[in-house]
MOPAC internal coordinates of N, CA, C and O (Angstrom, degrees):
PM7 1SCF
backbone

  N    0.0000 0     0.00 0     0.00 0    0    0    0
  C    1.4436 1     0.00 0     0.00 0    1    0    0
  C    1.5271 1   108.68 1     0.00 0    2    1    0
  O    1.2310 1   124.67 1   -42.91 1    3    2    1
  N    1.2388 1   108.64 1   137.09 1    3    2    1
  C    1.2267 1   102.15 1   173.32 1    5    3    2
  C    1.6165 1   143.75 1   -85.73 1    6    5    3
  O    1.2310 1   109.54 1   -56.33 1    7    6    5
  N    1.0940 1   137.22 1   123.67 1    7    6    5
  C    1.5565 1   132.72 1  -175.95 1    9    7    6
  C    1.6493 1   136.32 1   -36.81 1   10    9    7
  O    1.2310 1   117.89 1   -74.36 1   11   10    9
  N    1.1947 1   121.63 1   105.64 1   11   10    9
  C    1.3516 1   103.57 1  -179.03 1   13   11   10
  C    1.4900 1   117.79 1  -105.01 1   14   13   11
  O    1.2310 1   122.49 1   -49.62 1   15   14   13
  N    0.7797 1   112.84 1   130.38 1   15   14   13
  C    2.1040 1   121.60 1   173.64 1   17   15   14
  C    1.4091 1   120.89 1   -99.94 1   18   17   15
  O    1.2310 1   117.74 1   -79.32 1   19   18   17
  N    1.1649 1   121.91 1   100.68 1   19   18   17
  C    1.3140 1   140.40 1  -167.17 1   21   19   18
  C    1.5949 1    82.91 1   -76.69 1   22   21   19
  O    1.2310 1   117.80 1   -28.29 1   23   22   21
  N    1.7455 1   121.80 1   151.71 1   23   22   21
  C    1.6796 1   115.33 1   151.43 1   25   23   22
  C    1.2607 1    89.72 1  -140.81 1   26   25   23
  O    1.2310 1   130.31 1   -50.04 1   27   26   25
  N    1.4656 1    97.72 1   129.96 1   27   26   25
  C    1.6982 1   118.90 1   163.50 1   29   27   26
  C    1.5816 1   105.13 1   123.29 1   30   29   27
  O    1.2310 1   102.26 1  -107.70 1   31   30   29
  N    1.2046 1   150.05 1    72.30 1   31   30   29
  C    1.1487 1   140.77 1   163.20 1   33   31   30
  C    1.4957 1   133.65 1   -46.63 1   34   33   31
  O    1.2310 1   127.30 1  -151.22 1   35   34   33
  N    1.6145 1   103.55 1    28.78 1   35   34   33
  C    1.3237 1   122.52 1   161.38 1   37   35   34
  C    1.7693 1   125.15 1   -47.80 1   38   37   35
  O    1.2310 1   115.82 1    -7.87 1   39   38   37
  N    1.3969 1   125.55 1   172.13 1   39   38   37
  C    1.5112 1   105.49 1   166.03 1   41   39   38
  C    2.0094 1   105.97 1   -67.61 1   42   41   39
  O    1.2310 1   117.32 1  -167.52 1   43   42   41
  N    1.1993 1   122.70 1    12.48 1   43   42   41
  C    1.5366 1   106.00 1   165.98 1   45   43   42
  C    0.7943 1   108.43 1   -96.11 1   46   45   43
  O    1.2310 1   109.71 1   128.58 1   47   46   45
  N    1.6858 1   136.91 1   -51.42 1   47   46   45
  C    1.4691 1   130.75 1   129.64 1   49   47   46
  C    1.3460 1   121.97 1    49.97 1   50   49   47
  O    1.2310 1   140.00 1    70.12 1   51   50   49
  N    1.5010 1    78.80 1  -109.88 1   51   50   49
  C    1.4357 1   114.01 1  -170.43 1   53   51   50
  C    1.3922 1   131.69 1   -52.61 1   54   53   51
  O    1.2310 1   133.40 1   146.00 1   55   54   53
  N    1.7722 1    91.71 1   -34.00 1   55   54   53
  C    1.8079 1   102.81 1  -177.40 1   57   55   54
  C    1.1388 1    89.17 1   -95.77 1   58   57   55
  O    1.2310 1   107.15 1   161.83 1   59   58   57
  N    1.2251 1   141.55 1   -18.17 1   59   58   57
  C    2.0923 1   122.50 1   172.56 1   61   59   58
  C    1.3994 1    90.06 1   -68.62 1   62   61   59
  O    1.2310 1   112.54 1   128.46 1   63   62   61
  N    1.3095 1   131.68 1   -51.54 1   63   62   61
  C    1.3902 1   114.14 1  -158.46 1   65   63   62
  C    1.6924 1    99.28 1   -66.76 1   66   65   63
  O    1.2310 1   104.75 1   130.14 1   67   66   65
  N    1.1948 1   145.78 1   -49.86 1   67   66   65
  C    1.6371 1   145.92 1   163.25 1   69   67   66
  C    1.3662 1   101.81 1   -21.79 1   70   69   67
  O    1.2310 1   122.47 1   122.14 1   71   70   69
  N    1.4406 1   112.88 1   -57.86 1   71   70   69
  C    1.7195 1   103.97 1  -160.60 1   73   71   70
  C    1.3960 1    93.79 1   -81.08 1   74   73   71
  O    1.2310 1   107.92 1   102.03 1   75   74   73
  N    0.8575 1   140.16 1   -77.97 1   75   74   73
  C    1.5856 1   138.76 1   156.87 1   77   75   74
  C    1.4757 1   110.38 1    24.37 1   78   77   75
  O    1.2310 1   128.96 1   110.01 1   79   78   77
  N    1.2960 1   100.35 1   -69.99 1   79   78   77
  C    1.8819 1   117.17 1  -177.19 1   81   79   78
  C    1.5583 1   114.17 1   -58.87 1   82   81   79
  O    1.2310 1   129.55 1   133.38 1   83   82   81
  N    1.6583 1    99.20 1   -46.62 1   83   82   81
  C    1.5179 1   105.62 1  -168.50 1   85   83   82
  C    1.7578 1   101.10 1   -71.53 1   86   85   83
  O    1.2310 1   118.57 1   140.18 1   87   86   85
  N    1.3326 1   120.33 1   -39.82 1   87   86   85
  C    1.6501 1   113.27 1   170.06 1   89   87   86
  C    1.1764 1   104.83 1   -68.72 1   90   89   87
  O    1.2310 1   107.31 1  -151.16 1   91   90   89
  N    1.3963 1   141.26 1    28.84 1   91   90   89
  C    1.3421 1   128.98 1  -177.03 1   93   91   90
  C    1.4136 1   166.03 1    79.57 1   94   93   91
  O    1.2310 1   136.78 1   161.52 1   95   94   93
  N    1.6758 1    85.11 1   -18.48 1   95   94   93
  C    1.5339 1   118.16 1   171.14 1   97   95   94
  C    1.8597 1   112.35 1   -71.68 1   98   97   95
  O    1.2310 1   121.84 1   -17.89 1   99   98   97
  N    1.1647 1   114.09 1   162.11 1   99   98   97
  C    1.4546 1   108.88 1   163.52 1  101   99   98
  C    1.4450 1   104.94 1  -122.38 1  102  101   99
  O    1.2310 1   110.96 1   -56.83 1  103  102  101
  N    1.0354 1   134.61 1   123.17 1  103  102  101
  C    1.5573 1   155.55 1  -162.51 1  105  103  102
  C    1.6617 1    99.59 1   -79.71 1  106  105  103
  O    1.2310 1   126.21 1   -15.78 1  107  106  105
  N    0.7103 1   105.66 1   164.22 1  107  106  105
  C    1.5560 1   119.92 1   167.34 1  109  107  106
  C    1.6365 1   108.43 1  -130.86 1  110  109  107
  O    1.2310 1   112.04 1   -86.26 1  111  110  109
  N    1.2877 1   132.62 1    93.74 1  111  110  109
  C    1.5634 1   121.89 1  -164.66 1  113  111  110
  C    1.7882 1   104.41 1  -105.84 1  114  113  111
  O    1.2310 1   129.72 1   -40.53 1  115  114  113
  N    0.9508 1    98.87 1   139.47 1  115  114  113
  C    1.9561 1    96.71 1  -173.71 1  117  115  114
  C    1.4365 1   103.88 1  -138.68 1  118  117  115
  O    1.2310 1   115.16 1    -8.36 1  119  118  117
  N    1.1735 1   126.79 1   171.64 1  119  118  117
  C    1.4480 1   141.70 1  -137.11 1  121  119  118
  C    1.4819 1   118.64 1  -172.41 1  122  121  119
  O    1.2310 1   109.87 1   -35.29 1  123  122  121
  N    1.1285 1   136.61 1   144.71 1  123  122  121
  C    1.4157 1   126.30 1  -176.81 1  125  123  122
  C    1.4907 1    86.24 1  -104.90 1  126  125  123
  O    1.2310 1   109.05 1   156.24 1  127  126  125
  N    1.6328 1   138.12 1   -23.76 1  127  126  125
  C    1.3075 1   127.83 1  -172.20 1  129  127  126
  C    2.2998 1   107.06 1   -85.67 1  130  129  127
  O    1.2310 1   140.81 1    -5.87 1  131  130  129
  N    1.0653 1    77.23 1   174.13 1  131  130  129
  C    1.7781 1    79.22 1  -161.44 1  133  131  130
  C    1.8960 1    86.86 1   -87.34 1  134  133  131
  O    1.2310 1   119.93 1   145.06 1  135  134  133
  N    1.0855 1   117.73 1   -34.94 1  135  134  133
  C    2.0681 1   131.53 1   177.82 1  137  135  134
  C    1.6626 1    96.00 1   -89.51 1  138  137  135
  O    1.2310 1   130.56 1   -37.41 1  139  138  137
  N    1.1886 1    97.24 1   142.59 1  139  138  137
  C    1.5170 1   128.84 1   152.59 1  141  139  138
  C    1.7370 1   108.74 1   -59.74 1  142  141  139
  O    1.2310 1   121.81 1   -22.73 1  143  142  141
  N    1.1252 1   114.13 1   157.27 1  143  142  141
  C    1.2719 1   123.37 1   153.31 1  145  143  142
  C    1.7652 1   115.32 1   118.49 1  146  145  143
  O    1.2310 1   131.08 1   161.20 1  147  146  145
  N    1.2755 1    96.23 1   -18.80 1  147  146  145
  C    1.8997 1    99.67 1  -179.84 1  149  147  146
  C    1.8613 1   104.93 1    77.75 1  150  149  147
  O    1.2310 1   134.88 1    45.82 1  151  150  149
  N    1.4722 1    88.81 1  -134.18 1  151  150  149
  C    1.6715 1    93.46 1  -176.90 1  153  151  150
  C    1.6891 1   104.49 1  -100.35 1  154  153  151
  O    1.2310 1   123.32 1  -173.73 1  155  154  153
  N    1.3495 1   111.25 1     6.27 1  155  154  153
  C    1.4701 1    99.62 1   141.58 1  157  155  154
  C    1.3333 1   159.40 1   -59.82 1  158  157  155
  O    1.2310 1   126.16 1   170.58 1  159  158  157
  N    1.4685 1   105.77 1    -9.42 1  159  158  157
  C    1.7054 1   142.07 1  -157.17 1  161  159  158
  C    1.5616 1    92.45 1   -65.14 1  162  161  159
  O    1.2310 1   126.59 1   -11.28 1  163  162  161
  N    1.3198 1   104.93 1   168.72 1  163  162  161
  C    1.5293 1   107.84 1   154.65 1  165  163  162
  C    1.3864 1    95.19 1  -168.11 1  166  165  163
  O    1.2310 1   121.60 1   -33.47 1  167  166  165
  N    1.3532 1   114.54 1   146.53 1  167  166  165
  C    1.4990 1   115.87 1   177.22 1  169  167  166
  C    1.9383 1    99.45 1  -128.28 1  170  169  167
  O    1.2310 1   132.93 1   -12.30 1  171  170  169
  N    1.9039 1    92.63 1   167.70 1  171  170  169
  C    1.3982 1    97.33 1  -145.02 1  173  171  170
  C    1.8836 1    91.64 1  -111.59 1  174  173  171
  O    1.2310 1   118.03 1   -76.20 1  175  174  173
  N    1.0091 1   121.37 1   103.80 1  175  174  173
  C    1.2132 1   119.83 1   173.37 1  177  175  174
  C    1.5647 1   118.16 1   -94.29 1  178  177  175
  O    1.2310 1   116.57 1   -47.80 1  179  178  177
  N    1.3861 1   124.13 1   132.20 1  179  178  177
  C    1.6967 1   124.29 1   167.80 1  181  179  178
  C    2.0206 1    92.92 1    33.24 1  182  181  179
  O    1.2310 1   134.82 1  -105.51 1  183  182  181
  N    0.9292 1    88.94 1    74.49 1  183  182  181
  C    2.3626 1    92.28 1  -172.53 1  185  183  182
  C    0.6625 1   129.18 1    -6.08 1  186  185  183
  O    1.2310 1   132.43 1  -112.80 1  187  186  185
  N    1.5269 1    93.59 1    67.20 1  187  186  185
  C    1.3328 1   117.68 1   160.36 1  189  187  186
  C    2.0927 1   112.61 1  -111.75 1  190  189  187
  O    1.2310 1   127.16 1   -35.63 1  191  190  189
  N    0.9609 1   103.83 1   144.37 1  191  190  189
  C    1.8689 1    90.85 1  -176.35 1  193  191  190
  C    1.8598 1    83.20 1  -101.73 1  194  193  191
  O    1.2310 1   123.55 1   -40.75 1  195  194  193
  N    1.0651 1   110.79 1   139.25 1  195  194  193
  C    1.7602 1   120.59 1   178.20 1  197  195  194
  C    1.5591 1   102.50 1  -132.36 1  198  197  195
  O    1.2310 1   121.38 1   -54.31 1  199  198  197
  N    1.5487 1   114.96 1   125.69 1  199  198  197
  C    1.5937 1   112.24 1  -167.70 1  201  199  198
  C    1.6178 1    91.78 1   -90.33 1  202  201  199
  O    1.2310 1   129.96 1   -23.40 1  203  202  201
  N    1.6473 1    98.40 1   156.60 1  203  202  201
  C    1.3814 1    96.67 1   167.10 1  205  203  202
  C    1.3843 1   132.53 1   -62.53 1  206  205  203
  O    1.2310 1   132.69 1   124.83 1  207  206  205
  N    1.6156 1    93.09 1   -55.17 1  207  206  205
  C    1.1865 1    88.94 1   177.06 1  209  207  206
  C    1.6991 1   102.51 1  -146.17 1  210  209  207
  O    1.2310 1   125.23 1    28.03 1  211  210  209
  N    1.3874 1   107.56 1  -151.97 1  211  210  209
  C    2.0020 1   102.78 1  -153.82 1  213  211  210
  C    1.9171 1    87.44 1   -86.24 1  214  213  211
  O    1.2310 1   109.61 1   -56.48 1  215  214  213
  N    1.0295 1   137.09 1   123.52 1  215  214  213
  C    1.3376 1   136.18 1   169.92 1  217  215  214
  C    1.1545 1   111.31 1  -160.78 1  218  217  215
  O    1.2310 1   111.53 1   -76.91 1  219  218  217
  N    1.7216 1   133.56 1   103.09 1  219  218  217
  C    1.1353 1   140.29 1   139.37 1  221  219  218
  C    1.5282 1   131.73 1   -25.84 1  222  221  219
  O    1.2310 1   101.37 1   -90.34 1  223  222  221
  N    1.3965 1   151.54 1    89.66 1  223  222  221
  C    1.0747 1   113.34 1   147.71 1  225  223  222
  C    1.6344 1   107.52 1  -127.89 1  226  225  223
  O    1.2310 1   126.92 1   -22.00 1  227  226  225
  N    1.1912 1   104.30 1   158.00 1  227  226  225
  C    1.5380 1   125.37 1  -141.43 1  229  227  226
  C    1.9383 1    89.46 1  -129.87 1  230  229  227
  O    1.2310 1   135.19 1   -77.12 1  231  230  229
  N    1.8911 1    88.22 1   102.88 1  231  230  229
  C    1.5206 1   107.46 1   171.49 1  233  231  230
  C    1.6499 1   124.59 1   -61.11 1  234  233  231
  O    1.2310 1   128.94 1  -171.65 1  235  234  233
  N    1.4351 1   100.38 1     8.35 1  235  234  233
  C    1.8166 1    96.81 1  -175.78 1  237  235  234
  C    1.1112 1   109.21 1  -111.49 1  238  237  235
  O    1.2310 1   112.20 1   171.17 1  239  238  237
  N    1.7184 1   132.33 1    -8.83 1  239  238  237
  C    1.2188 1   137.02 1   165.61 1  241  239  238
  C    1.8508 1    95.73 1   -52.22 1  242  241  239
  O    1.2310 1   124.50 1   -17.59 1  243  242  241
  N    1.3816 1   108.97 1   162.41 1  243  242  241
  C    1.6666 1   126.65 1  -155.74 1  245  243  242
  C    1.7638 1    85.94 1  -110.77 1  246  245  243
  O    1.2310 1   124.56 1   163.37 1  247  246  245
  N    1.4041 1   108.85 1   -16.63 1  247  246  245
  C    1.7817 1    98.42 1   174.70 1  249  247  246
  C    1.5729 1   118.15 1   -82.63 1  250  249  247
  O    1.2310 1   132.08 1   147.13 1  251  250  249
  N    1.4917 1    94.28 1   -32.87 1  251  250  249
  C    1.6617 1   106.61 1  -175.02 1  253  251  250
  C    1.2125 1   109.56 1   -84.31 1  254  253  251
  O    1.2310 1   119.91 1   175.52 1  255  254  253
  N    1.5788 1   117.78 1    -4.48 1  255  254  253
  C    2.2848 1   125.30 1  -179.72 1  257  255  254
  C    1.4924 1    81.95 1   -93.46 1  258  257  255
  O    1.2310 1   107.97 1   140.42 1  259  258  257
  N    1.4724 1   140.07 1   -39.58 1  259  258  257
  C    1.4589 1   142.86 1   178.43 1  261  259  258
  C    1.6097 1   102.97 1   -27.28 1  262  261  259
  O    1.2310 1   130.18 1    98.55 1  263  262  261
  N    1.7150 1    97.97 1   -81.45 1  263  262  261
  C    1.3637 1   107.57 1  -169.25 1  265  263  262
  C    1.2527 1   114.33 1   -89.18 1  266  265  263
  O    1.2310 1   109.78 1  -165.44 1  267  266  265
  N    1.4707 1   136.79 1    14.56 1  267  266  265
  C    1.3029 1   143.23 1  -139.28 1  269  267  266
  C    1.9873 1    84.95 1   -96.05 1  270  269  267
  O    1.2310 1   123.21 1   -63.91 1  271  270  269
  N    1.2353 1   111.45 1   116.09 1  271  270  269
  C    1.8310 1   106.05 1   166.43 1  273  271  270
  C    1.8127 1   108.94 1   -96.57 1  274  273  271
  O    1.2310 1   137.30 1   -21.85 1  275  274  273
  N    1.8026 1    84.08 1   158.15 1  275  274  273
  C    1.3917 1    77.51 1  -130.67 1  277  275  274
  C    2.0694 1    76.23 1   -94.80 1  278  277  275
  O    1.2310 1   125.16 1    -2.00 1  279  278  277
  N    1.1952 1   107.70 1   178.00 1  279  278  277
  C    1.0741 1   120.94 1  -153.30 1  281  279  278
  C    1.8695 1    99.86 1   -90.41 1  282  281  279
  O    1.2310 1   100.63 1   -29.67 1  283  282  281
  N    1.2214 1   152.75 1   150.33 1  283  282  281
  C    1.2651 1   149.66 1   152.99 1  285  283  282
  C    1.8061 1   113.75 1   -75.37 1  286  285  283
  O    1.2310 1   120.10 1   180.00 1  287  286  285

């Protein structure tokens, strides 16, 4: 079988590596950042949540309820 290498553990990332899995393959996904997520990230300073960087994404689109995990 052959190898696939995802680069960027962004949300494009992430959902190639999902579809990836569900056809069966196991991905190898890599990142120059040490976190997942791209410019979705946000880190939590003195509680405060601070985004990395400027990135919209909007939980009511029917693609993002797709991959959306669901909370415990």
């Amino acid at each position: 079988m052959e190898q696939i290498v995802i680069v960027g553990a962004g949300v494009s990332g992430l959902v190639a590596a999902i579809n990836c899995e569900a056809a069966g393959f196991s991905p190898i996904l890599i990142d120059a950042d040490k976190k997942i997520g791209g410019r979705t990230q946000s880190n939590e300073y003195e509680n405060f949540i601070l985004d990395k960087g400027f990135q919209v994404l909007l939980t009511e689109y029917e693609f993002v309820k797709k991959y959306r995990r669901k909370r415990a």
